[in-house]
C-alpha positions in Angstrom: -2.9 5.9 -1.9 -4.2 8.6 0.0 -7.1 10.8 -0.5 -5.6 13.8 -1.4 -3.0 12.2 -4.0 -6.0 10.6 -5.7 -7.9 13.9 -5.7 -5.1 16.2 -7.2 -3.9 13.1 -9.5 -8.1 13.2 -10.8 -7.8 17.1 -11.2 -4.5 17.1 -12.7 -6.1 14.3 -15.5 -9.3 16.8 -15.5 -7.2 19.7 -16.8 -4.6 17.5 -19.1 -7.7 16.6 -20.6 -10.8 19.0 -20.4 -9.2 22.5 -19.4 -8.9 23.7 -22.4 -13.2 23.3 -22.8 -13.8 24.0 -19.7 -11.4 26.0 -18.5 -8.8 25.1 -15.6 -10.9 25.9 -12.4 -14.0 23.2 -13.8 -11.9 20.9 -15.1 -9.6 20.2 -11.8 -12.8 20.3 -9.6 -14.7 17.3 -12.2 -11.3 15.2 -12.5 -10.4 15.8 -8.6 -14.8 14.4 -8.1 -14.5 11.2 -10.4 -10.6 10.5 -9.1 -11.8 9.7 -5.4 -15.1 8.1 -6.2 -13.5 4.9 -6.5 -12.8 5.2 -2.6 -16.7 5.6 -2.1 -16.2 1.8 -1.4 -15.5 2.6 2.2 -19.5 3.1 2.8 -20.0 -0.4 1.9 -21.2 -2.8 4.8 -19.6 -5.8 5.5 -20.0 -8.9 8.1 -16.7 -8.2 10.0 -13.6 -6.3 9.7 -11.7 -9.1 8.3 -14.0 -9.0 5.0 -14.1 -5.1 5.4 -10.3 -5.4 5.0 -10.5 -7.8 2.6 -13.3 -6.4 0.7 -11.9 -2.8 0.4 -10.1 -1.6 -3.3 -12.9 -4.5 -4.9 -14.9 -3.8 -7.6 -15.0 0.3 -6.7 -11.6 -0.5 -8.3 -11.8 -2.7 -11.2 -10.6 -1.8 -14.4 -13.6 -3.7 -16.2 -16.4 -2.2 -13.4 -14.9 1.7 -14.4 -15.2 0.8 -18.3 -18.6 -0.2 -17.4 -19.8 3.0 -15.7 -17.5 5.0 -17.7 -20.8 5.8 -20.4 -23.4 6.1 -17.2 -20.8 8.7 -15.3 -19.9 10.5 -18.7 -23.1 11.0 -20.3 -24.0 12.6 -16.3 -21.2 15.1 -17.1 -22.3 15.8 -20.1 -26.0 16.5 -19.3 -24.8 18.4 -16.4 -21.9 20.4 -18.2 -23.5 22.2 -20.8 -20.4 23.1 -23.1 -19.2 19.5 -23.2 -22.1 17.8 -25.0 -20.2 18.2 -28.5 -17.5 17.0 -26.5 -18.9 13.5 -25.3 -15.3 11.6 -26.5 -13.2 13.6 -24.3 -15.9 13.5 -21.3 -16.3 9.7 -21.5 -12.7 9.3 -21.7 -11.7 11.9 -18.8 -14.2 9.7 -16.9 -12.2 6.7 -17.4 -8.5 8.1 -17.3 -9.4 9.6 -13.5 -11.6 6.3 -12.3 -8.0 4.0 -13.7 -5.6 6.3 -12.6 -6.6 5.9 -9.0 -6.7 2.0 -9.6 -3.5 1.5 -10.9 -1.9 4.0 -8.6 -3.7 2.2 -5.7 -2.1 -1.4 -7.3 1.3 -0.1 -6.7 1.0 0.0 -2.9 1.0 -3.0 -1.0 -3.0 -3.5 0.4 -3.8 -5.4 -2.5 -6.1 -3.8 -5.1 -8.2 -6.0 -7.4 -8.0 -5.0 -11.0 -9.6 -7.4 -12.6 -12.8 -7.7 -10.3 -14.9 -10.0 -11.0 -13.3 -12.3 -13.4 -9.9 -12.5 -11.2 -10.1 -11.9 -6.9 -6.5 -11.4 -7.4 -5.6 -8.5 -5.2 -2.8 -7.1 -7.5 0.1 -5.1 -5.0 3.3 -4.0 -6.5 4.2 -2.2 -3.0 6.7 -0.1 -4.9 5.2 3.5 -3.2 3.9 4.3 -0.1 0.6 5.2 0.6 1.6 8.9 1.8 4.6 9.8 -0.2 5.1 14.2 -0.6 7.4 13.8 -3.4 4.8 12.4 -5.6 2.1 14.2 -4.3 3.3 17.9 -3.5 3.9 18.8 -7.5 0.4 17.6 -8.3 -0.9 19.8 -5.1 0.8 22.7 -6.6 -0.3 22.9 -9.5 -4.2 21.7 -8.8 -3.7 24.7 -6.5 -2.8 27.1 -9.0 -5.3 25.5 -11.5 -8.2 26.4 -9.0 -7.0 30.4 -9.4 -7.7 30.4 -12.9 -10.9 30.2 -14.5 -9.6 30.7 -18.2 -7.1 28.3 -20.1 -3.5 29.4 -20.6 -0.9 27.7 -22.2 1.1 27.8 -19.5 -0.9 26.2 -17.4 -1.2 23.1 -19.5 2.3 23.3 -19.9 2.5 23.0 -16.4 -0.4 20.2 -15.6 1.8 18.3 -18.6 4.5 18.5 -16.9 3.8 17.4 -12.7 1.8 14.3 -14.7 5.0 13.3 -16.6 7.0 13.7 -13.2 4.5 11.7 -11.0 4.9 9.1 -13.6 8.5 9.0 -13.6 8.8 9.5 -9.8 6.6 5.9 -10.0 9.0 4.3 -12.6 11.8 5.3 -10.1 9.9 3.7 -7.3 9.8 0.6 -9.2 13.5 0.5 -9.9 14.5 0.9 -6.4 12.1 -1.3 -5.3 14.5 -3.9 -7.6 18.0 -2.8 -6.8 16.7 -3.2 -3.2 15.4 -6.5 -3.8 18.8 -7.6 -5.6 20.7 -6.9 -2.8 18.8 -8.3 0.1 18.4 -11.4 -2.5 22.9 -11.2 -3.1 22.5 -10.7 1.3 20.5 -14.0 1.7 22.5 -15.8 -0.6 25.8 -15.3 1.0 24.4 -16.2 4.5 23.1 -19.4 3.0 19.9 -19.0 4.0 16.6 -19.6 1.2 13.7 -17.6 2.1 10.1 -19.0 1.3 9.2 -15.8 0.3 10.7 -12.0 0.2 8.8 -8.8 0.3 10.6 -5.2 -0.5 8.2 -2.3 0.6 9.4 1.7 1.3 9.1 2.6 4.7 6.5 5.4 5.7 6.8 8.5 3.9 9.5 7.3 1.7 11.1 5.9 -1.0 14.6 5.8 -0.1 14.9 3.8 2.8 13.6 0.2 2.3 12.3 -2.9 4.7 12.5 -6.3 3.1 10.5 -8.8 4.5 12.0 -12.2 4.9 9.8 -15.1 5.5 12.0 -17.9 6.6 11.1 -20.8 8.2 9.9 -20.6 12.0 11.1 -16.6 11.8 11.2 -13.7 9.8 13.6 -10.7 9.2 13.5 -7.5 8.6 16.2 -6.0 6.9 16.2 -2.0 6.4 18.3 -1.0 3.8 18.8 2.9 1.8 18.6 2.2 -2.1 22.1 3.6 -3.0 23.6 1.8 0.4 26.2 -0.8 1.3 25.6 -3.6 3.7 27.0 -1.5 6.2 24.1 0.4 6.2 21.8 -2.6 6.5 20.1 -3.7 9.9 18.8 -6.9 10.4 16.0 -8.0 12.8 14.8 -11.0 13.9 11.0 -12.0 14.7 8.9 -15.4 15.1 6.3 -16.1 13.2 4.1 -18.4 15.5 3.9 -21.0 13.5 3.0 -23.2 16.1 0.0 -21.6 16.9 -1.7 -22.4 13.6 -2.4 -25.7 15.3 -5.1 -24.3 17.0 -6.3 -22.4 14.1 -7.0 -25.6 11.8 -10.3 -25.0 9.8 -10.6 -21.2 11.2 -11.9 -19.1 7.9 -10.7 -15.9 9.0 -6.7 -17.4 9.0 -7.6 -18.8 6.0 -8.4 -15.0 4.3 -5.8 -12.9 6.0 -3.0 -15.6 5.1 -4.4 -15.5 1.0 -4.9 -11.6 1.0 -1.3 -11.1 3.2 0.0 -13.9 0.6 1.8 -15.5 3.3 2.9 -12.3 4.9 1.5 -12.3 8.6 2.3 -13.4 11.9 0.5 -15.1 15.2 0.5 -13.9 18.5 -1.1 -15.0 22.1 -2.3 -12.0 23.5 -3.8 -12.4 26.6 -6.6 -15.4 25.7 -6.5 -13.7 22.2 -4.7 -15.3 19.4 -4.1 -12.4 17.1 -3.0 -12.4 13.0 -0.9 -9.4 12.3 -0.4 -8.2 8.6 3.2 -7.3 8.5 3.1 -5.8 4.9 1.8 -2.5 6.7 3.2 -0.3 9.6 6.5 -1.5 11.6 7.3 -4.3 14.2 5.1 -4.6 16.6 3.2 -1.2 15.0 1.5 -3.1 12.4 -1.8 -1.7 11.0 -3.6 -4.2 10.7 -3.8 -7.0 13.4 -6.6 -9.1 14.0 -8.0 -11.4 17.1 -9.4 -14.2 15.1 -10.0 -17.2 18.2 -9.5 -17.3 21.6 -6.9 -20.4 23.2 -8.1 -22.8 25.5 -7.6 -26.7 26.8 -9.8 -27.5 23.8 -7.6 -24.9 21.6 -8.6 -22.0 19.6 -11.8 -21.7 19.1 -12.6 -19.4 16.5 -14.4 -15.4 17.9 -16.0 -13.3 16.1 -13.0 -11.0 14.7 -12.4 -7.9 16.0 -9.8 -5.5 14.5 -7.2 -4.3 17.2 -5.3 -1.1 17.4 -1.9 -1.7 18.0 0.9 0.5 19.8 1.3 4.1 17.9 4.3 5.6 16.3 6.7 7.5 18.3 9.1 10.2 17.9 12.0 7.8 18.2 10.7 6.1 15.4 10.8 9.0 13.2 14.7 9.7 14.6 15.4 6.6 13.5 13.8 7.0 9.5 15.5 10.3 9.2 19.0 8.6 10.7 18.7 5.4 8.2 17.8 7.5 5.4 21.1 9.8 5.9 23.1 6.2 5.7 23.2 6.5 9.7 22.1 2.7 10.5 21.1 3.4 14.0 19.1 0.4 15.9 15.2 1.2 16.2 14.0 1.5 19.6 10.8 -0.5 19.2 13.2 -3.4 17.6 16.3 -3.2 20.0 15.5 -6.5 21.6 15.3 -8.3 18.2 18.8 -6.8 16.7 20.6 -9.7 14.6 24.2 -9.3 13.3 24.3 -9.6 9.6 26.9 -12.4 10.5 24.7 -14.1 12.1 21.8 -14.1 9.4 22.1 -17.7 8.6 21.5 -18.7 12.3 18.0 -20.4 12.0 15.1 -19.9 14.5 14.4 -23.2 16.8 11.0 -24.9 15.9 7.9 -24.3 18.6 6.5 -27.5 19.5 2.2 -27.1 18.7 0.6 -25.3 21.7 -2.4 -27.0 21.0 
């Protein structure tokens, strides 16, 4: 997730953990220190942005790489925290709790975090939260606050740190079980249309975990279909968007396809821009706002022959779009602007995209 959620998720470990030794002040400034150092990964060089995109939430975030370090980091703490060398236990394990925390939190976005670096590349993404979400973040900022105003322990304030931990965990577990009733009902959706995805994605949209895209690959399109968690299908809107399939024929044997499609796990889409044939990630950001789109080859006669990628910044979020989440969330299923053009009625659902003929 974000930065700040992994700092004041580290500092609210710290003080669960050490405040009472160190009091609450030095405790939430070590945890909120080792909570964002797995995010130090970001100074790491890499050929391209393809492999820095792929490479990011790697080893920085293994479970097995933090158990590792955990003795290196902790016995630091320890020589540089005075009152904690009786303490070494509970500094080695703070060390480990704030380095896994982040991980795991990270693994329930979507980007694709890889747990088990090095003996599994798996990039493990849950996509049950987004990556800014206030509800889960604003308790813990509270309360780090208030932690940083005392220097001596209280009850209370443990009492407290307890309590924003328990709720950030539960507000995750409730993530999770939206992220299934969701799923359920776009799967009950498909089913009555006739229609048999390849594949189908539920992810919160921004800032959210109430109003919900589902990603529907299906054949030479894909849908999205926004639905609110405690919603009918009256409050669903469906949107319909090709997938390019038919460019891939000029992208046989091009490596960079070949790691977007693996890290996206199937979940992208190919444009002709210009001489540019761009791979878009739509896991993050909104039709046609995604975050991460990619010019991987450049068409010609001879077809596309493969560039050296280059990350492209696509159209920004508008105020309309934000209209539109705060309408959708309030059951209000008004069309988004930037999707107008692509509006399918859920009647229509089972109407199936015509194949491209190979444009190479």
């Amino acid at each position: 997730m974000d930065s700040l959620t992994q700092i004041v998720l580290g500092a609210g470990v710290g003080v669960a953990v050490l405040g009472r030794r160190l009091g609450p002040r030095r405790a939430a400034i070590a945890g909120g220190l080792l909570g964002t150092l797995p995010d130090l990964d970001v100074l790491v060089r890499f050929d391209d942005p393809v492999d820095a995109f792929i490479g990011h939430r790697g080893f920085s975030h293994s479970l097995l790489v933090q158990a590792a370090v955990t003795p290196l980091l902790g016995e630091a703490m320890v020589r540089f925290i005075k009152v904690l060398r009786q303490q070494r236990p509970l500094a080695y394990l703070t060390v480990y709790l704030c380095l896994a925390t982040h991980a795991l939190l990270d693994g329930l976005t979507i980007y694709g975090t890889k747990l088990l670096w090095p003996l599994s590349m798996e990039p493990y993404a849950v996509g049950s939260v987004f990556i800014i979400d206030a509800l889960y973040t604003l308790p813990l900022l509270v309360a780090m606050i208030w932690a940083l105003c005392l220097a001596k322990w209280s009850r209370r304030i443990g009492t407290v740190t307890t309590t924003v931990l328990i709720l950030s965990a539960t507000y995750q577990v409730w993530c999770l079980a939206a992220q299934q009733i969701v799923s359920a009902r776009a799967d009950a959706m498909l089913e009555q249309a006739g229609i048999r995805p390849e594949k189908m994605l539920a992810i919160p949209t921004p800032f959210n975990s109430y109003l919900w895209r589902v990603v529907v690959m299906d054949g030479e399109r894909y849908l999205n279909l926004y639905m609110p968690v405690l919603g009918s299908a009256a409050h669903t809107t469906v949107y319909e968007h090709p997938r390019g399939r038919a460019l891939a024929s000029c992208l046989e044997g091009n490596p960079n396809l070949e790691k977007l499609a693996w890290f996206s796990r199937g979940y992208y889409r190919l444009d002709r821009r210009g001489d540019n044939i761009v791979v878009s990630d739509l896991r993050m950001g909104l039709t046609p706002r995604y975050v991460f789109q990619y010019a991987i080859a450049r068409h010609g006669a001879g077809g596309g022959q493969a560039i050296p990628p280059r990350r492209l910044n696509g159209p920004r979020g508008t105020w309309a779009d934000i209209e539109w989440l705060l309408a959708n969330i309030s059951h209000d299923p008004v069309r988004r602007v930037a999707e107008a053009g692509a509006w399918l009625h859920t009647a229509d659902l089972s109407r199936s995209a015509k194949s491209q003929a190979a444009v190479c």
